[in-house]
VEXDO-539210 format. One record per atom (N, C-alpha, C, O): x, y, z; chain; atom name; residue in one letter. Coordinates in nm, 2 decimals, decimal comma. Layout:
+--------+--------+--------+--------+-------+--------+
!   east !  north !     up ! chaine ! atome ! residu !
+--------+--------+--------+--------+-------+--------+
!      X !      Y !      Z !      A !    CA !      A !
...
+--------+--------+--------+--------+-------+--------+
# end
This chain:
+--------+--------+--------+--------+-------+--------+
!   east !  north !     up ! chaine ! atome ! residu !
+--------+--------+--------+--------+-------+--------+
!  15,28 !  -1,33 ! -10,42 !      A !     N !      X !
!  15,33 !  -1,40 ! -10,30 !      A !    CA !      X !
!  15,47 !  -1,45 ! -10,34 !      A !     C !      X !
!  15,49 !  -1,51 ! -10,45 !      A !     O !      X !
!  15,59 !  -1,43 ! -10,25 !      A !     N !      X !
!  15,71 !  -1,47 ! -10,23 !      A !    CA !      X !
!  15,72 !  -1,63 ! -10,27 !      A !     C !      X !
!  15,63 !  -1,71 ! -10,25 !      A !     O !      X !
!  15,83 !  -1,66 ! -10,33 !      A !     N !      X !
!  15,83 !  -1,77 ! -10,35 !      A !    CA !      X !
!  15,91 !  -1,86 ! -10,23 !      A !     C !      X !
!  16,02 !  -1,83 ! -10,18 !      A !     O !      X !
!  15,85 !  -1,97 ! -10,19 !      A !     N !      X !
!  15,85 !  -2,06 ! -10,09 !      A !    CA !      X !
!  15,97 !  -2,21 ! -10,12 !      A !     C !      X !
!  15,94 !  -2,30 ! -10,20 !      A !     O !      X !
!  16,06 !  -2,22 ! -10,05 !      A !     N !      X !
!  16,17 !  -2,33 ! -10,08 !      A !    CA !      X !
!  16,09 !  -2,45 ! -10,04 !      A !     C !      X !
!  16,01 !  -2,43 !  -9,96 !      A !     O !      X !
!  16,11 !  -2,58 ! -10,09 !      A !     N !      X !
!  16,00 !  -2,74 ! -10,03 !      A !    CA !      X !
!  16,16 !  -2,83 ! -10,06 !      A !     C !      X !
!  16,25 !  -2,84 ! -10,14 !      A !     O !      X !
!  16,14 !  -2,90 !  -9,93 !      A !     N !      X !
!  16,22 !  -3,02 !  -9,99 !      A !    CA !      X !
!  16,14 !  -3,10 ! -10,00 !      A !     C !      X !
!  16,05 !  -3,12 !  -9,91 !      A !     O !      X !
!  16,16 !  -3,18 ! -10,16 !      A !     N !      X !
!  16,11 !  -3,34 ! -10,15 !      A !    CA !      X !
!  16,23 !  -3,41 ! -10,16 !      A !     C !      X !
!  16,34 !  -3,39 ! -10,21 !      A !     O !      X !
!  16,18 !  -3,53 ! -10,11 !      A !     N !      X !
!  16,27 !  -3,67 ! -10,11 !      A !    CA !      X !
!  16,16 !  -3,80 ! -10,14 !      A !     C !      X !
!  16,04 !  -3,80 ! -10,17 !      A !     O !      X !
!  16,23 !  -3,87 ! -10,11 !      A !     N !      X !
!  16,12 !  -4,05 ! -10,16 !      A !    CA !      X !
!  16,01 !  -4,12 ! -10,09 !      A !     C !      X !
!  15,95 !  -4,22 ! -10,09 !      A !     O !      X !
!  15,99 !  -3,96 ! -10,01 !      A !     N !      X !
!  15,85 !  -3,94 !  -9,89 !      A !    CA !      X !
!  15,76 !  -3,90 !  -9,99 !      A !     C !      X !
!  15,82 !  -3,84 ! -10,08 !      A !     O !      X !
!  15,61 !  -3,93 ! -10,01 !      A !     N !      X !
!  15,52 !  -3,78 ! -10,06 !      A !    CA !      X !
!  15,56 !  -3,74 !  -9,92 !      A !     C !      X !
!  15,58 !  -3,78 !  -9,81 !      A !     O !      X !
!  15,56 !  -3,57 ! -10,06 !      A !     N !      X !
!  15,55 !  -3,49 !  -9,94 !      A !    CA !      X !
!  15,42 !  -3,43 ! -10,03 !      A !     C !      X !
!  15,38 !  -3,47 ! -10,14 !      A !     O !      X !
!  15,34 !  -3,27 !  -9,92 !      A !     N !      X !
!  15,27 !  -3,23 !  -9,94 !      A !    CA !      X !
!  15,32 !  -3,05 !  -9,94 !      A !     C !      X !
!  15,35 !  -2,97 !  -9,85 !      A !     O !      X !
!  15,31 !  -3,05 ! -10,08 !      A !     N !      X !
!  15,33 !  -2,92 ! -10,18 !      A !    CA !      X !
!  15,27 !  -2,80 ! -10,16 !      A !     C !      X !
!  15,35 !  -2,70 ! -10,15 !      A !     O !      X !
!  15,10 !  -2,78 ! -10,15 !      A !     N !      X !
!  15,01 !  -2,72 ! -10,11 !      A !    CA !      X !
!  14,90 !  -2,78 ! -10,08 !      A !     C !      X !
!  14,85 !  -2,89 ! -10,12 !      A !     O !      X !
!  14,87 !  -2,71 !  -9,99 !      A !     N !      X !
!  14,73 !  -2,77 !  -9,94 !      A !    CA !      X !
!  14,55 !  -2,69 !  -9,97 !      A !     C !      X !
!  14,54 !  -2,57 !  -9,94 !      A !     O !      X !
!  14,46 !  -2,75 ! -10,01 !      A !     N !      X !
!  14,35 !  -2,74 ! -10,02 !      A !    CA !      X !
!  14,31 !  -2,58 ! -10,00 !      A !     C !      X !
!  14,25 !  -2,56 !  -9,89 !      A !     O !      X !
!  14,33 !  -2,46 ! -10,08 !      A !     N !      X !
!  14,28 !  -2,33 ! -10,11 !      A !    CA !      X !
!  14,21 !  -2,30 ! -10,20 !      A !     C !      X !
!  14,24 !  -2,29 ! -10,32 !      A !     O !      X !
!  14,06 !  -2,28 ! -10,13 !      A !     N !      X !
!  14,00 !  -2,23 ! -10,25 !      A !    CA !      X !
!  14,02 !  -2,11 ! -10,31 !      A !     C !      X !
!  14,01 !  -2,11 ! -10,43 !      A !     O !      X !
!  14,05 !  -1,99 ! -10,26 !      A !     N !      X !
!  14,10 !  -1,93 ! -10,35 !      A !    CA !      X !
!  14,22 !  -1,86 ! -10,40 !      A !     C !      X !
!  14,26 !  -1,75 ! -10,40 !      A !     O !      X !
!  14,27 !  -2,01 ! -10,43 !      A !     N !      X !
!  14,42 !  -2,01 ! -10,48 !      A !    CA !      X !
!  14,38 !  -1,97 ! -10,69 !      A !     C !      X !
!  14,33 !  -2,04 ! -10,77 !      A !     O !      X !
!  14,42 !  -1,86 ! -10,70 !      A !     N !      X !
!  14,37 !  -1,85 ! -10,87 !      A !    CA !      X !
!  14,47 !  -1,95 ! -10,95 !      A !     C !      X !
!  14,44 !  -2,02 ! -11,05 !      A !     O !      X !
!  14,62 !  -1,95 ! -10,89 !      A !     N !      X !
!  14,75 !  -2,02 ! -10,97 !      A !    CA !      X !
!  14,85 !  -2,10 ! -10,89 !      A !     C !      X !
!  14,85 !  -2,05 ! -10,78 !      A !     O !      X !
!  14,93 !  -2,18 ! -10,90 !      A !     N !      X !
!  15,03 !  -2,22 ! -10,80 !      A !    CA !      X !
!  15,09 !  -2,31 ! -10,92 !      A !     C !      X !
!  15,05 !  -2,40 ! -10,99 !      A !     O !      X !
!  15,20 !  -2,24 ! -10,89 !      A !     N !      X !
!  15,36 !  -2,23 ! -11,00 !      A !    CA !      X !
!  15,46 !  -2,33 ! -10,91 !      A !     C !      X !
!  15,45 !  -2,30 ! -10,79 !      A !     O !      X !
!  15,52 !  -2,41 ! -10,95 !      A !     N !      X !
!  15,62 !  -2,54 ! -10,94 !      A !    CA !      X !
!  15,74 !  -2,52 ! -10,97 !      A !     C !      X !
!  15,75 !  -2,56 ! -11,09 !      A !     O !      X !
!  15,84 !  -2,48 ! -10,93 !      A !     N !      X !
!  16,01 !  -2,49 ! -11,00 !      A !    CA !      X !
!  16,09 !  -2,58 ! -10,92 !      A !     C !      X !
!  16,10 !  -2,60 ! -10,80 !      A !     O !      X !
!  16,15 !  -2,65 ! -11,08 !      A !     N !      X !
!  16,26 !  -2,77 ! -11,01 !      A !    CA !      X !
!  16,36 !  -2,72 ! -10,98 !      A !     C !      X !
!  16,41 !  -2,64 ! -11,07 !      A !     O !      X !
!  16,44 !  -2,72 ! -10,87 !      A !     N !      X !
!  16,57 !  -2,63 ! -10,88 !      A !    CA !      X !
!  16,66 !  -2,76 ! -10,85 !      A !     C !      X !
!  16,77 !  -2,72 ! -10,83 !      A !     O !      X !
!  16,64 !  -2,91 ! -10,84 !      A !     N !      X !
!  16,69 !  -3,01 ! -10,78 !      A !    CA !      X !
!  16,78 !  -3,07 ! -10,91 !      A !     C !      X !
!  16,78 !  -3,02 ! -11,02 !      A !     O !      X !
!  16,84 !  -3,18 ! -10,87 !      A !     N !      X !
!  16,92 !  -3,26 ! -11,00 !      A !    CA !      X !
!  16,82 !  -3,38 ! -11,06 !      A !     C !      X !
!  16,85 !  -3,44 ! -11,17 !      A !     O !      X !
!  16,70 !  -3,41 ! -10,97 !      A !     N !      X !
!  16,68 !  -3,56 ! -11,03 !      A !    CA !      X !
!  16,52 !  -3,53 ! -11,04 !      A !     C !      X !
!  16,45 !  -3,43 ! -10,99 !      A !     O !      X !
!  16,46 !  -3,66 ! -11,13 !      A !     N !      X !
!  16,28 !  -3,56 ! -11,17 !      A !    CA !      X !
!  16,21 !  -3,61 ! -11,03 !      A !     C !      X !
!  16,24 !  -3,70 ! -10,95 !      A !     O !      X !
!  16,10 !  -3,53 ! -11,03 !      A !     N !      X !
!  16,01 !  -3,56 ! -10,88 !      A !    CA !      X !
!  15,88 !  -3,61 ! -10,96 !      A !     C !      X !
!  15,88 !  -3,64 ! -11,09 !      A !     O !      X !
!  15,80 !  -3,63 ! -10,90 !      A !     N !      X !
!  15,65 !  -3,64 ! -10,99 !      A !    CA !      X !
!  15,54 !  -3,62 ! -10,92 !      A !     C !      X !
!  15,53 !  -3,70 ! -10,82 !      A !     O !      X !
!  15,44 !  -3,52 ! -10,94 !      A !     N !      X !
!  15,33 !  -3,46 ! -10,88 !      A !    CA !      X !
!  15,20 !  -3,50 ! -10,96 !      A !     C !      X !
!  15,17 !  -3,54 ! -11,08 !      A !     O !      X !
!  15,13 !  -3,47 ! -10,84 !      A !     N !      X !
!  14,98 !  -3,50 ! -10,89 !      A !    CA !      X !
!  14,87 !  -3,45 ! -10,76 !      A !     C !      X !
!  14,91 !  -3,42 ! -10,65 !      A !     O !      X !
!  14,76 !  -3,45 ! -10,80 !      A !     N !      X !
!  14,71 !  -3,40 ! -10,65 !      A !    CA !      X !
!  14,64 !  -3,52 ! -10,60 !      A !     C !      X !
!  14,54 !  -3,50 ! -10,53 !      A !     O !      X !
!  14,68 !  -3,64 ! -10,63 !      A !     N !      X !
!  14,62 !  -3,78 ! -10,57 !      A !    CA !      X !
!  14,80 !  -3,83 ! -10,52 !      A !     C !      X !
!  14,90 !  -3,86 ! -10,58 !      A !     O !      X !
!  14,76 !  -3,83 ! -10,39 !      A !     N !      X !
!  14,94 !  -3,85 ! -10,32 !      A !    CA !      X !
!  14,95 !  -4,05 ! -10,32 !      A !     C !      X !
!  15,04 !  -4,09 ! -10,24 !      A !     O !      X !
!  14,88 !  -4,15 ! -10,38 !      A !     N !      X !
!  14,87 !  -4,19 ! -10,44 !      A !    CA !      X !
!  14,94 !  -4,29 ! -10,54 !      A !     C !      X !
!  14,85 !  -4,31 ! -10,62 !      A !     O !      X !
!  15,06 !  -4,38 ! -10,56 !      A !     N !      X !
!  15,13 !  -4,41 ! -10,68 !      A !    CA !      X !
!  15,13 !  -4,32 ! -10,77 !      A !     C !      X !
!  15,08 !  -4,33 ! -10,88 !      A !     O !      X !
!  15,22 !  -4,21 ! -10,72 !      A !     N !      X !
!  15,27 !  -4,10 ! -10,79 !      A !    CA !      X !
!  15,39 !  -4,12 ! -10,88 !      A !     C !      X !
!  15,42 !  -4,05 ! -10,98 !      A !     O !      X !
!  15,45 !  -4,21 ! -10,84 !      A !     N !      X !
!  15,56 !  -4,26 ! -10,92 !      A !    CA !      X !
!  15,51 !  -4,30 ! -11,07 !      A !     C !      X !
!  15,55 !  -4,27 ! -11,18 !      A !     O !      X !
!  15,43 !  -4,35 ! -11,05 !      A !     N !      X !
!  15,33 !  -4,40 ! -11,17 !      A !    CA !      X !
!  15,23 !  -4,35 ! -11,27 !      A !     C !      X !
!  15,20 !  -4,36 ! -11,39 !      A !     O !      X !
!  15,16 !  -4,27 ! -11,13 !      A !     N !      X !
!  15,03 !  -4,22 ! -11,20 !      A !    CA !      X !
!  15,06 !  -4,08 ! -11,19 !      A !     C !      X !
!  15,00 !  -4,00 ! -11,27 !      A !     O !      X !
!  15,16 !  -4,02 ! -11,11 !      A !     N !      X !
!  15,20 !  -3,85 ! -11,13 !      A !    CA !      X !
!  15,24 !  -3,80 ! -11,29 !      A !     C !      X !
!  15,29 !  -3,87 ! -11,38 !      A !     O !      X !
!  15,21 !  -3,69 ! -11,28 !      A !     N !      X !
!  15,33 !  -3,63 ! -11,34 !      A !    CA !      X !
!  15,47 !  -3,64 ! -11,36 !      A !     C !      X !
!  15,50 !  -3,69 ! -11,25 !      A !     O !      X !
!  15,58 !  -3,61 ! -11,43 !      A !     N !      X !
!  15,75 !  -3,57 ! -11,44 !      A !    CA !      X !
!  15,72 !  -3,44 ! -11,42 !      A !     C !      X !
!  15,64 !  -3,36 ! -11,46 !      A !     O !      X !
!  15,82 !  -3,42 ! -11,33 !      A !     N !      X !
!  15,88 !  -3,29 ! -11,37 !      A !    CA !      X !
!  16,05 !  -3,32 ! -11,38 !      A !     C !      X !
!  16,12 !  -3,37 ! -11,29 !      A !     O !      X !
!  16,10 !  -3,27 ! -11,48 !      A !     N !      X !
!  16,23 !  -3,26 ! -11,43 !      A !    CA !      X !
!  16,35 !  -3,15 ! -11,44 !      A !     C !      X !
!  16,35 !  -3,06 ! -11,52 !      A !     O !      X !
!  16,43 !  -3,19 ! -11,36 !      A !     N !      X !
!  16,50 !  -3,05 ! -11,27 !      A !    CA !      X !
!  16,49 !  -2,91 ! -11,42 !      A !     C !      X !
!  16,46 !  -2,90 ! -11,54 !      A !     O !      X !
!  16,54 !  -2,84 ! -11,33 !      A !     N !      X !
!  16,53 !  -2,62 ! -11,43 !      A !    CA !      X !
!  16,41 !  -2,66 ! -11,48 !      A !     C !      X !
!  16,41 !  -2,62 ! -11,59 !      A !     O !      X !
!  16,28 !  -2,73 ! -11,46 !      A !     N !      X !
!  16,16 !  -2,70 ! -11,55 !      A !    CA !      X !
!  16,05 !  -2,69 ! -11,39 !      A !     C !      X !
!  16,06 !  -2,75 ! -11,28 !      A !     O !      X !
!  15,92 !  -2,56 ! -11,48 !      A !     N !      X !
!  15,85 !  -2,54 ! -11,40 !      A !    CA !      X !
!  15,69 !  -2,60 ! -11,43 !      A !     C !      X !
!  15,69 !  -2,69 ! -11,51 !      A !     O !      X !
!  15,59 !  -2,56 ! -11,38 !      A !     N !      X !
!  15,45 !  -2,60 ! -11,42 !      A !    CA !      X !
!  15,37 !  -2,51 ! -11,35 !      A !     C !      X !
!  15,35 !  -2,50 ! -11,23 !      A !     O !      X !
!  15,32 !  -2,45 ! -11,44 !      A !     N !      X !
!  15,23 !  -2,32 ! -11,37 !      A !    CA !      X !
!  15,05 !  -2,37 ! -11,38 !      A !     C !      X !
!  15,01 !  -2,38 ! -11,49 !      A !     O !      X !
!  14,96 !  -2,38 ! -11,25 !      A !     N !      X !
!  14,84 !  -2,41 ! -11,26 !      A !    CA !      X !
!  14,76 !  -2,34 ! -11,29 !      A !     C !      X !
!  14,79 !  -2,24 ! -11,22 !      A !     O !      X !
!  14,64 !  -2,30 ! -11,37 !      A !     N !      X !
!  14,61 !  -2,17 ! -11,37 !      A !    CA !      X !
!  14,43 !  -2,18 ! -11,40 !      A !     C !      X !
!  14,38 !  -2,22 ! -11,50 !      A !     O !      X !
!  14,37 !  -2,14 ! -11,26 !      A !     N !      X !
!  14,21 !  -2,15 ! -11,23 !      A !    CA !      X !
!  14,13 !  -2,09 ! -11,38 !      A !     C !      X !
!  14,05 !  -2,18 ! -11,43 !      A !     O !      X !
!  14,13 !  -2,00 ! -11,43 !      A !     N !      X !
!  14,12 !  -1,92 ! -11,54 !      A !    CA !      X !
!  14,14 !  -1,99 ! -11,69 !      A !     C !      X !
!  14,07 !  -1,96 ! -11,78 !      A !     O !      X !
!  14,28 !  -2,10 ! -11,69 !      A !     N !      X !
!  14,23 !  -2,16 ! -11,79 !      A !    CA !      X !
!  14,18 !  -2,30 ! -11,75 !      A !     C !      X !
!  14,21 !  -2,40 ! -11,81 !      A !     O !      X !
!  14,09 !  -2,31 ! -11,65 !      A !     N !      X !
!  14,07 !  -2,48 ! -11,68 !      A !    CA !      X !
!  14,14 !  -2,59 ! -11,61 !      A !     C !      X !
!  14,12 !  -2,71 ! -11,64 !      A !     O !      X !
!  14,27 !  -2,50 ! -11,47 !      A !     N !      X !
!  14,34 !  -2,58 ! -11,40 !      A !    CA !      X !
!  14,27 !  -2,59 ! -11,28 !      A !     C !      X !
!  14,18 !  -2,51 ! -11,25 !      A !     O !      X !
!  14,33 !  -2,70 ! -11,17 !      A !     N !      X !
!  14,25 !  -2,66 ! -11,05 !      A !    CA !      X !
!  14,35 !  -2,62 ! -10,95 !      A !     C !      X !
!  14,37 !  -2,71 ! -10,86 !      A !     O !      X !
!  14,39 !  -2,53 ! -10,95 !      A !     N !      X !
!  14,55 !  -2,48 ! -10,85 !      A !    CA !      X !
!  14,51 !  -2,48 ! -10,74 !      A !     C !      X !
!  14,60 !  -2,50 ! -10,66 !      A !     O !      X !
!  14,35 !  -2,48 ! -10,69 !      A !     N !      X !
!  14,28 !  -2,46 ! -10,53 !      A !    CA !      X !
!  14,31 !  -2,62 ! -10,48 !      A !     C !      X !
!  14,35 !  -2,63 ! -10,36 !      A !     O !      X !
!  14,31 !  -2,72 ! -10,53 !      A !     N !      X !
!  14,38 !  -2,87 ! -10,47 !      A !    CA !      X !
!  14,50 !  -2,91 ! -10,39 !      A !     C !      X !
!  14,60 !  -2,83 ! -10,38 !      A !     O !      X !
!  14,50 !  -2,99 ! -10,36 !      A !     N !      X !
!  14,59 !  -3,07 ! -10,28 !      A !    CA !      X !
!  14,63 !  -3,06 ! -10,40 !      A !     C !      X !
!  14,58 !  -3,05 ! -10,51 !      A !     O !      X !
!  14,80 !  -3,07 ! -10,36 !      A !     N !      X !
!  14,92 !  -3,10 ! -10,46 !      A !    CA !      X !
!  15,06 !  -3,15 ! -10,35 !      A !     C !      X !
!  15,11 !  -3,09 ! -10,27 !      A !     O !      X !
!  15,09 !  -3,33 ! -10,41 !      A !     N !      X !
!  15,14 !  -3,37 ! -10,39 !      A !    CA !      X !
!  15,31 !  -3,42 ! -10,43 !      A !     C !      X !
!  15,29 !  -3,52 ! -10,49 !      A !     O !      X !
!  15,40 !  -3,41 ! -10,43 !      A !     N !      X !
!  15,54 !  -3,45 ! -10,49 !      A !    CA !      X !
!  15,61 !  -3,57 ! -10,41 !      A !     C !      X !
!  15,61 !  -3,59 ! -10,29 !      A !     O !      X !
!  15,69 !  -3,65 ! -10,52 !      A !     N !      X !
!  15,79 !  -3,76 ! -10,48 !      A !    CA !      X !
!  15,91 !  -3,75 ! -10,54 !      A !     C !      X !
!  15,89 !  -3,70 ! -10,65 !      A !     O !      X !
!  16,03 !  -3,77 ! -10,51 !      A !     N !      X !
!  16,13 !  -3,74 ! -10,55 !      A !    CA !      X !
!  16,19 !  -3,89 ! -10,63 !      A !     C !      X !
!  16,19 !  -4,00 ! -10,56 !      A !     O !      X !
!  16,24 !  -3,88 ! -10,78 !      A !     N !      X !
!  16,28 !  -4,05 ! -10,80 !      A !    CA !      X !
!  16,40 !  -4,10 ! -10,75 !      A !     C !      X !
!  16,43 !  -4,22 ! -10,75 !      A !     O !      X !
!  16,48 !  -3,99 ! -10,67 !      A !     N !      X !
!  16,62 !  -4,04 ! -10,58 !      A !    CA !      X !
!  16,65 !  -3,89 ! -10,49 !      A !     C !      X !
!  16,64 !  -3,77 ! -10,51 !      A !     O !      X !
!  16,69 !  -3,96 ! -10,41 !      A !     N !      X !
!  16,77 !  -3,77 ! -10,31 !      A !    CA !      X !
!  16,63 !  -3,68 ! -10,27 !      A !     C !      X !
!  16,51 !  -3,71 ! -10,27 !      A !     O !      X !
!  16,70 !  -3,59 ! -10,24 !      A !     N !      X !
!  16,64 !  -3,52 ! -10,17 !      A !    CA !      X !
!  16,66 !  -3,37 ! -10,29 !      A !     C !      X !
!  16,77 !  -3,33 ! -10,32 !      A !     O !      X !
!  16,51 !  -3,32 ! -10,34 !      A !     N !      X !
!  16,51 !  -3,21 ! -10,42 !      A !    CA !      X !
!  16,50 !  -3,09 ! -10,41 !      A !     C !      X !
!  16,38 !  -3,09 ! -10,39 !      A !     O !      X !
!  16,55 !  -2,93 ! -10,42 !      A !     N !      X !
!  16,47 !  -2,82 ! -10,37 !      A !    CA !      X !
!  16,42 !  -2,81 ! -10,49 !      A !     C !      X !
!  16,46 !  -2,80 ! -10,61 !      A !     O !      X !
!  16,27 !  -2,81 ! -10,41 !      A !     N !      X !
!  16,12 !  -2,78 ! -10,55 !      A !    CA !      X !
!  16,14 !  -2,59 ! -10,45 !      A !     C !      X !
!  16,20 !  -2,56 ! -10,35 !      A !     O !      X !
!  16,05 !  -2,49 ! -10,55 !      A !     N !      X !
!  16,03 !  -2,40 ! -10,48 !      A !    CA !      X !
!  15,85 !  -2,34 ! -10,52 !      A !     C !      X !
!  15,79 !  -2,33 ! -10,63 !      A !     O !      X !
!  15,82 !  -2,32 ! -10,42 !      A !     N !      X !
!  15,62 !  -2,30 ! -10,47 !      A !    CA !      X !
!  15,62 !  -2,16 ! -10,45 !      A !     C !      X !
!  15,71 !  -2,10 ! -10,39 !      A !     O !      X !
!  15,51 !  -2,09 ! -10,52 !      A !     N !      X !
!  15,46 !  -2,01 ! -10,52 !      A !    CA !      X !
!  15,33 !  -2,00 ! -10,54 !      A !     C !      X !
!  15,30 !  -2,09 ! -10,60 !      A !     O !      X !
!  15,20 !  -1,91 ! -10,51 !      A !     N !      X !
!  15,11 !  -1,90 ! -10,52 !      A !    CA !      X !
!  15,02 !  -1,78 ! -10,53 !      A !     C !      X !
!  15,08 !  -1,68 ! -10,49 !      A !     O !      X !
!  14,91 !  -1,77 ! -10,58 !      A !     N !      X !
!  14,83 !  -1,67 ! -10,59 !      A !    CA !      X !
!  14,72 !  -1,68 ! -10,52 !      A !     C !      X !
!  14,68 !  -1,79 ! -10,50 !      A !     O !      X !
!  14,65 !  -1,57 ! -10,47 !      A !     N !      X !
!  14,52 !  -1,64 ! -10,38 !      A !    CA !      X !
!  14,44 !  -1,51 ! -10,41 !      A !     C !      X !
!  14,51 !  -1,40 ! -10,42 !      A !     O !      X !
!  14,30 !  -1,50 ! -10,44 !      A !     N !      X !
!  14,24 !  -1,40 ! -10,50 !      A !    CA !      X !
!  14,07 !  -1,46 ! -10,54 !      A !     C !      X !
!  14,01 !  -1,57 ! -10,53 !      A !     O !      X !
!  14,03 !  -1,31 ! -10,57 !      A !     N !      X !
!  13,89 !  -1,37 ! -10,63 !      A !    CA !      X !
!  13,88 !  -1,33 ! -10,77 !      A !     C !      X !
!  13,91 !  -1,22 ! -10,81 !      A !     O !      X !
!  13,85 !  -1,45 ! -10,85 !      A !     N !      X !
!  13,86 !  -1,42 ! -11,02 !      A !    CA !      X !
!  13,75 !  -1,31 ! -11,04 !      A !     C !      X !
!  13,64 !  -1,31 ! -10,99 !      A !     O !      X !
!  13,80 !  -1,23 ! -11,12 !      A !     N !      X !
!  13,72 !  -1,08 ! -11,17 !      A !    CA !      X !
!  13,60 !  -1,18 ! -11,25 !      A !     C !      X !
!  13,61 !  -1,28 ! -11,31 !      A !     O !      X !
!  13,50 !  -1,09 ! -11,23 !      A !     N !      X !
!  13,41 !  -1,14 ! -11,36 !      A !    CA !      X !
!  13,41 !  -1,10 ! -11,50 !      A !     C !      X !
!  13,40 !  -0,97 ! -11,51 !      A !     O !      X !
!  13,43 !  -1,15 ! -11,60 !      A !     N !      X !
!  13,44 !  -1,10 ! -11,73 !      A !    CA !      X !
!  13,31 !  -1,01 ! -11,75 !      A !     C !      X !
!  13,19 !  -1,01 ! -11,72 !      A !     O !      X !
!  13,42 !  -0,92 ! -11,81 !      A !     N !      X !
!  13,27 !  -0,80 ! -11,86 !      A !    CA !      X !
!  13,19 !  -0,83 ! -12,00 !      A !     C !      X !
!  13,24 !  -0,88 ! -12,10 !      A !     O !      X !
!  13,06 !  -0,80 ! -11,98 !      A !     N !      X !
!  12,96 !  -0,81 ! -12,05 !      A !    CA !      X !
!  12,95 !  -0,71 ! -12,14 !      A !     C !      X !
!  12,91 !  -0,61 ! -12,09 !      A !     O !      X !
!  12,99 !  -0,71 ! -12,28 !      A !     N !      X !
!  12,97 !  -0,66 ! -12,40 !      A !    CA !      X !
!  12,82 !  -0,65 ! -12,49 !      A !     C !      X !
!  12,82 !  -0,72 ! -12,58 !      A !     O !      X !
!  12,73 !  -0,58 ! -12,47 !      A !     N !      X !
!  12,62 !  -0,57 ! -12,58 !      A !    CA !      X !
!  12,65 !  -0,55 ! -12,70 !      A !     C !      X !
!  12,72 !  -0,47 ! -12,76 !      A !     O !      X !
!  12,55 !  -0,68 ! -12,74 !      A !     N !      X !
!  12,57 !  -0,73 ! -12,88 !      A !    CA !      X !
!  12,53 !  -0,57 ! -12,96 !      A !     C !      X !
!  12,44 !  -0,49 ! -12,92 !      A !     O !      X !
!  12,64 !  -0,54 ! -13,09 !      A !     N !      X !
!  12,56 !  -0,46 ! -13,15 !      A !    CA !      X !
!  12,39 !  -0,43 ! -13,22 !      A !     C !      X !
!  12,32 !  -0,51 ! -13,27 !      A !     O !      X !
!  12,37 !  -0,36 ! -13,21 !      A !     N !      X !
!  12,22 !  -0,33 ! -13,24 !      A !    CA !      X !
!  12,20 !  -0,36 ! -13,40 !      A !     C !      X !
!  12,10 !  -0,34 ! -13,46 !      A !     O !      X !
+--------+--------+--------+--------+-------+--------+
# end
């Protein structure tokens, strides 16, 4: 999936919303100042995440992330272009190997 432009500013805004089968959803700061995410929209300022600007954060269902969540951002000044991306899919099942004899 194409990657998607977001403005945040000193609003939460809302990032993505609630996909269960979202397998990953990837975060790039392209803005000047840090935002801070979390998927509890919440005292984010506090309890979020940093991100800050040229850096990304990739979710990923496969290792142990939950990318299918609500995901929330606040900006600590201005107005930021974040840009989202996502994946949406059904995780393959790992294949089953018999133990040697």
């Amino acid at each position: 999936m194409p990657w998607r432009a977001v403005t945040v500013d000193t609003t939460v805004r809302k990032l993505a919303s609630y996909t269960a089968k979202r397998l990953s959803l990837s975060v790039f700061h392209n803005g000047t100042a840090n935002i801070f995410f979390s998927q509890d929209p919440t005292n984010l300022t506090t309890l979020g995440f940093v991100l800050v600007p040229s850096a990304s954060v990739t979710l990923v269902k496969a290792e142990g992330d939950e990318p299918e969540a609500d995901l929330f951002a606040v900006a600590s000044v201005g107005s930021q272009d974040i840009r989202v991306q996502e994946s949406v899919g059904e995780v393959p099942a790992l294949p089953v190997r018999p133990l040697p004899a």
